[in-house]
N, C-alpha and C positions, 0 to 999 in steps of 0.2 A: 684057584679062586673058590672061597667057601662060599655055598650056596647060601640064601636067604631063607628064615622060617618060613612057610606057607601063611597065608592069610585065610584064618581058621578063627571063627571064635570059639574059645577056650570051654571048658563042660564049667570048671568054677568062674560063673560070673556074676556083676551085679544086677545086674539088668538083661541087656541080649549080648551081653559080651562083645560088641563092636570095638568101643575104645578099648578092651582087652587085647583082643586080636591086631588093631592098629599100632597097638602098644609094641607086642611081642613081634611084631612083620617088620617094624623098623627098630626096633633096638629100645624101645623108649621105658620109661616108666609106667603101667598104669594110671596110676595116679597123677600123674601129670599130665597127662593126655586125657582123662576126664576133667581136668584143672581148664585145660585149653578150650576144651569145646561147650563147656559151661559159662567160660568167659565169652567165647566167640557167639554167644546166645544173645549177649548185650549189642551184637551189629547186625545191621540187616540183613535179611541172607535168606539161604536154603539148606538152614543147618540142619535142621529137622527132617526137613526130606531127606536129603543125603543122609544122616543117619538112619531112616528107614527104609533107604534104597540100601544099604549096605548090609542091612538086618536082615534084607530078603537075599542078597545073593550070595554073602560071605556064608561056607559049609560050616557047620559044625563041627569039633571034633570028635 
């Protein structure tokens, strides 16, 4: 079974590299994955926190 990339944000990013690293841990697009969580901004939620909870604990690489 091939292991999974680490969940690291990336040194080139746009911002704190979260949807980067979300991108590359599961297989996805960048781009797309900022697509998604841009749109997920239009519902109510705790998207904002989570993405700054995740800014604090995802390593850098």
């Amino acid at each position: 079974m091939a292991s999974s990339p680490a969940l690291v944000r990336p040194r080139q990013r746009l911002l704190a590299g979260v949807c980067a690293g979300l991108a590359r841990r599961f297989g996805m697009s960048p781009t797309l994955v900022r697509l998604l969580f841009l749109l997920s901004m239009l519902l109510p939620g705790p998207q904002i926190l989570a993405y700054l909870v995740l800014w604090v604990i995802m390593p850098s690489e």
